[in-house]
N, C-alpha and C positions, 0 to 999 in steps of 0.2 A: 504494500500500500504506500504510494509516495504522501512525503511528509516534507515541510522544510524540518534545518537543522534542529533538531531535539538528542535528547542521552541516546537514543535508541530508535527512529526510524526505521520498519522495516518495510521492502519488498518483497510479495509472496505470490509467485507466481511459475506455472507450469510452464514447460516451452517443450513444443512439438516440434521434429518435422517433416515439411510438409514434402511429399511427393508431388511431381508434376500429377497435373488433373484431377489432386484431391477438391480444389477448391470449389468443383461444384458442387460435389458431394457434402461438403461443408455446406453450402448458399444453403442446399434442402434440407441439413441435418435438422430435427423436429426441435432439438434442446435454442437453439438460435434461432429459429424463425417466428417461435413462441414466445419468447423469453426477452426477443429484444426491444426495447425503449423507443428508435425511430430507425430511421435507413444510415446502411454504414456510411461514415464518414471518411473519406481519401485523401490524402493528403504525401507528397514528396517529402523527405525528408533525407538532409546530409550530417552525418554524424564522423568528428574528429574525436581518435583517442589522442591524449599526451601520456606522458611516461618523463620521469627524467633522464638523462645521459646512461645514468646506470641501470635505469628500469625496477626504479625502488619501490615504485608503487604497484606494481607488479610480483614482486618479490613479498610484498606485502599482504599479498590475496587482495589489491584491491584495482579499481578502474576508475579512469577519470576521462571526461566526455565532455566536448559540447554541440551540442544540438539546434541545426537550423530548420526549422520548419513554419513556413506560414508567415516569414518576417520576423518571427520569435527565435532568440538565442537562448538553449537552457542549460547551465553548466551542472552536469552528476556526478558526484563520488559513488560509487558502489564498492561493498566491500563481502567480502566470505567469513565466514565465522560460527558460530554457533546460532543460527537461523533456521535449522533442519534443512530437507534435501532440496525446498523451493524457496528459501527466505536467504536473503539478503540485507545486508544494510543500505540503505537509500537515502542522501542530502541535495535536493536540488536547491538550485537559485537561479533566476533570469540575470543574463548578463548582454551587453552594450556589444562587448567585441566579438572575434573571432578565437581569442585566445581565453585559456580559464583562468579566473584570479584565482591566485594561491593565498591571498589573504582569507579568502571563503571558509578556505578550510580549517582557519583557526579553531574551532568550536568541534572538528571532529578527530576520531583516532589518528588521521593520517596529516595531524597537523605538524608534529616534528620531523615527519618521513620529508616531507618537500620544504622545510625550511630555508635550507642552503642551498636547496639546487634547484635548477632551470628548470620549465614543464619544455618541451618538446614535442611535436606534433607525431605518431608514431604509425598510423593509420586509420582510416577511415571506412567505413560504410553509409551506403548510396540506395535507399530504398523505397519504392511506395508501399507507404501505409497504409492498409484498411484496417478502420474500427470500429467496432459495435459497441453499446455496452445492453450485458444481458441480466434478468435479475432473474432469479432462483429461490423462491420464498425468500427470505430477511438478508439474500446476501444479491448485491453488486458487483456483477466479474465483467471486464474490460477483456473481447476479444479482437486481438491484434492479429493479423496477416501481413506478416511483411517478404516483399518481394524485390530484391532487389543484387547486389552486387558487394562484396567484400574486397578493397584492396591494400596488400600490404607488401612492401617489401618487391616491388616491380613485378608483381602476381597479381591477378583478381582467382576470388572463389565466389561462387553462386548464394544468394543467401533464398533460404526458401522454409518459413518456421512460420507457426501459429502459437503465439503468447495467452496464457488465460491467467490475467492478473486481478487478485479480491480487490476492491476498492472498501466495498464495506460488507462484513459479515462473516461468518464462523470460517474457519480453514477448511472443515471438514465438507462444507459446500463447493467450494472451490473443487477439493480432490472430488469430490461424487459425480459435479458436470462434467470434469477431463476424463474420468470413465466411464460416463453417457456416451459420449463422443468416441472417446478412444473401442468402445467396443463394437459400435456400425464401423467404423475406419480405422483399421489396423494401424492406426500413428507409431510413430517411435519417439521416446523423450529425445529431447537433445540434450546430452551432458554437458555441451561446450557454450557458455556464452557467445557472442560477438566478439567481446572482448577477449577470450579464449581463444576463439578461432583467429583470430589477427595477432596474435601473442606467437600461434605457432606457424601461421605463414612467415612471419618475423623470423624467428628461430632456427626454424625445420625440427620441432620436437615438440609434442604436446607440452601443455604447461606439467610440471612436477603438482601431482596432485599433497597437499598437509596432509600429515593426520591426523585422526581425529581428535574431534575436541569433544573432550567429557565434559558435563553438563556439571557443575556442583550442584545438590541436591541439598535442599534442607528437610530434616527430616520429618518436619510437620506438613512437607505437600502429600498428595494422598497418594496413590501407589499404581492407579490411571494417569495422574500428570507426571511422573516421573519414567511410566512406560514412554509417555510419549515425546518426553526429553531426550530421551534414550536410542529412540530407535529413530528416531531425527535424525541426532549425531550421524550414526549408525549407517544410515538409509544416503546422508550428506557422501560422506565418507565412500560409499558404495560406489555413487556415484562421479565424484570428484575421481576417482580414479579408473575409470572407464575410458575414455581417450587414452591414456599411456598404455591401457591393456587392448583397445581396438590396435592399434601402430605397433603392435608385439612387443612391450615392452614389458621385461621381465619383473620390474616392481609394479607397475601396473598390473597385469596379474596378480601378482603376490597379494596387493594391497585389496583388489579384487576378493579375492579368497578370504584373506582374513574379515572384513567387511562380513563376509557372508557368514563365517562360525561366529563372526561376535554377535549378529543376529540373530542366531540358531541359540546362541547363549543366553541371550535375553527373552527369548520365547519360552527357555526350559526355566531359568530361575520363577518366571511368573506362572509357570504353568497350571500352577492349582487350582491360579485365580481367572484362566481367560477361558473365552467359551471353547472347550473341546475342540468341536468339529471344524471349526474357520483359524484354531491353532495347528491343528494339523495338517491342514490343507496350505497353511503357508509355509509351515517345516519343508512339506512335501517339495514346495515348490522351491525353497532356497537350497535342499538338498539337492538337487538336479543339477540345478546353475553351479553349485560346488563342483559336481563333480567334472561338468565341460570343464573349469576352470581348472582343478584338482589336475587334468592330465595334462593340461598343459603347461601348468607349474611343475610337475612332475620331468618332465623332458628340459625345464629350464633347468633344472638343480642339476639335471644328469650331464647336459652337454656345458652348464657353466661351472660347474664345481665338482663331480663326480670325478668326469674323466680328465682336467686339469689335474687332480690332487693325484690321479692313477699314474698321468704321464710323470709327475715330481716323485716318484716312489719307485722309477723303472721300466715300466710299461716301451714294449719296445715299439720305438714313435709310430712305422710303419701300420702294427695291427692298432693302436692309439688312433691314425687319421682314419684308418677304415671303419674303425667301432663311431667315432665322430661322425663321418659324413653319414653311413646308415643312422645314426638318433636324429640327426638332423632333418632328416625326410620325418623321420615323424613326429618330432618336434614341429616341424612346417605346419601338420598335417594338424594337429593337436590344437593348434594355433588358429586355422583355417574354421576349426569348427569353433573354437571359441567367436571367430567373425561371425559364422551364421547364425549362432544362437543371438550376437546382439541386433542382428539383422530381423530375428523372430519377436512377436511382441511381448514374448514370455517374461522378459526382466522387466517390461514398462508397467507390465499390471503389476505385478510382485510389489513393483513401490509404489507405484497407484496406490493399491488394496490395501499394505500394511500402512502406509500415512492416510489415506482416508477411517480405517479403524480404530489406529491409535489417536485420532482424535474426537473419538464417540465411547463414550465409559461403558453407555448399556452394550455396544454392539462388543464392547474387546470383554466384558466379563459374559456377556451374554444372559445378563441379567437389567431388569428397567432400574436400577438403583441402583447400580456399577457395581453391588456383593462388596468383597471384601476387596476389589478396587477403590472402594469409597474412602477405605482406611487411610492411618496416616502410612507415610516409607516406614516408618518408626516401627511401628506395630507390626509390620508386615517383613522386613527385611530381616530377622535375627532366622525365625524359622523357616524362611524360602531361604538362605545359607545352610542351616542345618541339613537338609535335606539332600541338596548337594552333597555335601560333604562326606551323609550317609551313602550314599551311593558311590564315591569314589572309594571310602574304607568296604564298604564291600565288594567291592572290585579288584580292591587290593588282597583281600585277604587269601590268608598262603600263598603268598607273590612266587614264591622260588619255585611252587609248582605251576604256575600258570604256563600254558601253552602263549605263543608269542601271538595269535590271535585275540585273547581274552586281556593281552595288557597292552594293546593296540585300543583297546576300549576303555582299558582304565586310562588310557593318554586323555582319551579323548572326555572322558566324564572328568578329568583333571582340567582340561582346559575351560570345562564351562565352568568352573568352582573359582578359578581363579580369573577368568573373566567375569564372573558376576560380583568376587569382592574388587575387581577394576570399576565396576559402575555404580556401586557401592563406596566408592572409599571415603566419601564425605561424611559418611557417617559412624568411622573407623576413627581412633587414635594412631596417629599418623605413623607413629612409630611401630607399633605391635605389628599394625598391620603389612609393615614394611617386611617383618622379620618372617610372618608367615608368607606371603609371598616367593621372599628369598626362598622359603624350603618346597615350595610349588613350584618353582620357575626352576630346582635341581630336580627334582624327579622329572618331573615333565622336559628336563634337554636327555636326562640318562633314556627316557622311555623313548622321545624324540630318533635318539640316535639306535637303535633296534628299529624304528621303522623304516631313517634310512635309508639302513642298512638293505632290508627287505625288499623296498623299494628301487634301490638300484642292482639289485641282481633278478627283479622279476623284468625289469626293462630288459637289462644287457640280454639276457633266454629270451626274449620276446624278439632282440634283433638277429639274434643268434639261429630262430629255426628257419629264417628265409637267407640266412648267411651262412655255410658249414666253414668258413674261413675266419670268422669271429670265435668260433671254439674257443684259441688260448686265450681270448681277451677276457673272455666270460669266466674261464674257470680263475684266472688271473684276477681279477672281480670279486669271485664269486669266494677267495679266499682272503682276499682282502675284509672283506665284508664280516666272514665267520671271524678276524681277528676283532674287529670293531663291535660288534654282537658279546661275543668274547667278553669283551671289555668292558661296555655297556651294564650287562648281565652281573656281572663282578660287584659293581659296584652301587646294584640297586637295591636290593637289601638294605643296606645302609640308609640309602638313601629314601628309603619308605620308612625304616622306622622311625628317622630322624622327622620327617613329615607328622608320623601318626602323634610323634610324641608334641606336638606343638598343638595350644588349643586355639580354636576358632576365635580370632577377635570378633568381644561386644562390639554389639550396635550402642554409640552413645545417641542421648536426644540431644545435643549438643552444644 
C-alpha cells in the first residue's frame, strides 16, 4: 500500500507474469469485470533506476526510482526486509526534476547508505500502463498490466507482468483474488522485480538472494500471528532465491531447498494446532518441490565438492575427468527439470495457498475461533518443543543399532527440533539456548556426514551402470566413503549422548 514517508510504509503486492495473449483472457476474467470501479485507465510511463558508483543501494536490498508519467515526476525508495513474500517497504515523494533528491531520504533506513555518494542513473524501464482498481468485499486491489521494454547495460529485455497491489483491506483478500485469477490462467509469480531484472542485465548474475530474516516474536502474540510471521519470512526467503536457482546456480538451489525444510518445519512444530487435511496437502506439496530441488542439489555437492576432494586424495585425474563429465550430464539434467517445475504452476499456488491461509486463523486451525491458534506463543511454544524433541529421542534410541536408514530420519526429525527453537529463539534465554543448539548442530553434521556419504556413492553406481569404465572411480569412492561412514559412526554415540544429556530450554514470557 503506498504511503508517504512514515517508521514503516508498506507495499503488498502480487506480480504475475504475463504470457503473450493472456490479456484477453484477463479483459473477460469474471473476478475484474465485476469487481471493477470504472474503465481501465492507460497511461505511458518512463521509469529511471539510480544506484550509486558502488551500487550500495542495491547491496542494501533496496531500489531507488523516478517516475514520469502524465507530466508527474514521482521519486521511490523501495526496500526488502521483513515484509513477507509480497510486502515491501515503500516512500514516495513528487519531485520537480529528473534526478532523485537524496535529501528525501533522510527520514528513511537508507538515509546513511547514500550520504557520501553520488545517485547515478543505472537503468531504466519504458512501459504502458493499464489500470483498474477492483474491490473484493472490504478490500481495494489496484490491477496493473504493464507492457513495455527493460533497458540496461546496452540490452533491452521484454517487460510483460500483471501487478495486484491492496490499497485498502485485509492481505488475505489480496492473496484469495491472485488465486481466483491464477487458477482460470495458469500465471507464474514473478520472483524478480524490475529493479531485479535491471540489476542482472547490469551484472550478468541474478541478484544474491539474503537470508532470511527471522521475525522476533513476543510472546504475548497469539500462535496464528506468529505462524504467519513465520512463514512470510519463510515463503520471502523461498522466493528471493528462485532467480539464482532458475540460472543454475548452486546457492540458489541450496537456498531453495533449505526455504522449503524450514517450511516443512514450521508446519510440523504447529501441527496439532492447524486443520489436518489443508496441513497435509501442503507438506504434500512442499515435499515434491524438495525433492526436484533435493536432486539437483545432490549433483551440485557431487560435481562441486565430492569429486574435487576425491581428485586432492589421488584419484587418478584421467578416471576423475570421466566420472566428472558423466555427473555433469546429469547434473545438467537435474537442473533442467528443476526449470520445468518452475515453469509449472505448482510453486505459484504452494505460496498463493500457504500466504493466503496463514493469514485466516479459522481456515489455518480449521476451527471459526482459531482453537488453540487463539493462544498466546507463550502458552503454546514450551509443549509444541516438547514434542519435537520426543520424537527425535525416540528416534534416537539404541543409536548404535540403528540401521543407516532409521538415522537418516532421526537427521531429519533433528533438523525440525532445531529449526523450530531457530523460530522460536525470542523467547529462549539467549545463552542456554545457544549451548543446546551447539549440541544439535554436532549431531546433526556427524549424522549429516553418513548421509553424505550414502549419497555420493548411490550417485557415483548410478553413473557407473551406463559406464563399465567408471568401475575404479566408484569402488575408489565407494571406499572412501566407508572411511568417512567409519568415522562419522565412531563418533556418534558420543555425540547423542552429549545431546540427550542437555535439557530443553524454557520458554520465558519475557
Amino acid at each position: 500500500m503506498t504511503a508517504h514517508p512514515n517508521p514503516a510504509p508498506t507495499e503488498l503486492e502480487v506480480k504475475f507474469l504475463l504470457p503473450h495473449g493472456a490479456e484477453a483472457a484477463l479483459d473477460l476474467h469474471p473476478a475484474l469485470r465485476s469487481g471493477a470501479d470504472a474503465s481501465p485507465e492507460v497511461r505511458d510511463e518512463v521509469t529511471v533506476y539510480f544506484d550509486t558508483p558502488g551500487h550500495a543501494l542495491t547491496r542494501a536490498g533496496a531500489s531507488l526510482r523516478v517516475r514520469h508519467s502524465g507530466g508527474e515526476r514521482v521519486q521511490t525508495l523501495k526496500l526488502r526486509g521483513a515484509y513477507g513474500p509480497f510486502g515491501r517497504g515503500e516512500w514516495e515523494w513528487p519531485v520537480d526534476g529528473e534526478a532523485p533528491d537524496p535529501g528525501l531520504l533522510a527520514t528513511t533506513p537508507m538515509a546513511s547508505v547514500v550520504a557520501s555518494d553520488s545517485l547515478e542513473p543505472v537503468f531504466r524501464a519504458e512501459v504502458r500502463r493499464t489500470v483498474r482498481t477492483v474491490r473484493q468485499g472490504d478490500a481495494v486491489i489496484e490491477v496493473v498490466v504493464d507492457i513495455g521494454m527493460l533497458f540496461a547495460n546496452g540490452a533491452r529485455e521484454a517487460i510483460r507482468e500483471l501487478e495486484l497491489e491492496l490499497m485498502e483491506g485485509s492481505p488475505a483478500a489480496l492473496y484469495r483474488f491472485a488465486e481466483s485469477i491464477q487458477a482460470d490462467i495458469p500465471l507464474l509469480l514473478g520472483a524478480e522485480a524490475k529493479s531485479d531484472r535491471g540489476w542482472r542485465m547490469l551484472t550478468g548474475r541474478p541478484r544474491a538472494a539474503e537470508k532470511a530474516i527471522e521475525p522476533a516474536l513476543r510472546p504475548d502474540i497469539s500462535g496464528a500471528e506468529a505462524f504467519r510471521r513465520l512463514s512470510g519470512a519463510t515463503l520471502a526467503s523461498l522466493l528471493a532465491n528462485q532467480p539464482a536457482a532458475a540460472a543454475g546456480g548452486v546457492e540458489g538451489v541450496h537456498g531453495m531447498r533449505i526455504a522449503i525444510r524450514r517450511m516443512r518445519a514450521l508446519l510440523a512444530l504447529f501441527r496439532p494446532h492447524l486443520a489436518p487435511e489443508v496441513e497435509e496437502r501442503f507438506t504434500g506439496m512442499l515435499r515434491r518441490l524438495g525433492r526436484v530441488l533435493g536432486e539437483a542439489r545432490d549433483w551440485d555437492v557431487f560435481c562441486v565438492q565430492t569429486l574435487p576432494e576425491l581428485a586432492r586424495t589421488g584419484l587418478d585425474p584421467l578416471v576423475a575427468r570421466a566420472l566428472l563429465r558423466a555427473a555433469e550430464r546429469e547434473r545438467e539434467a537435474a537442473h533442467a527439470r528443476v526449470g520445468a517445475e518452475f515453469a509449472s504452476p505448482a510453486l505459484t499456488r504452494t505460496v498463493l495457498g500457504l500466504a493466503a491461509w496463514a493469514e485466516d486463523p479459522a481456515a489455518l486451525s480449521g476451527r471459526a475461533d482459531g482453537g488453540a491458534m487463539a493462544r498466546s506463543l507463550c502458552d503454546l511454544a514450551g509443549p509444541l518443543e516438547k514434542r519435537l524433541r520426543r520424537e527425535v529421542r525416540r528416534r534416537g534410541r539404541h543409536i548404535r543399532r540403528r540401521p543407516e536408514e532409521e538415522l537418516h530420519d532421526l537427521r531429519k526429525a533433528l533438523k525440525k527440533l532445531r529449526y523450530a527453537l531457530e523460530f522460536l529463539e525470542s523467547l529462549h534465554r539467549h545463552k542456554r539456548l545457544k549451548t543446546y543448539l551447539r549440541h544439535c548442530k554436532d549431531l546433526q553434521e556427524r549424522l549429516g556426514a553418513l548421509n553424505d556419504a550414502a549419497v555420493a556413492v548411490a550417485l557415483a553406481e548410478r553413473l557407473a551402470l551406463s559406464n563399465e569404465g567408471l568401475g575404479p572411480a566408484v569402488t575408489e569412492l565407494r571406499d572412501g566413503a566407508a572411511w568417512r561412514r567409519d568415522a562419522a559412526l565412531g563418533g556418534l554415540p558420543a555425540a547423542w549422548r552429549s545431546f540427550k544429556q542437555q535439557s530443553l530450554p524454557k520458554v520465558v514470557a519475557g
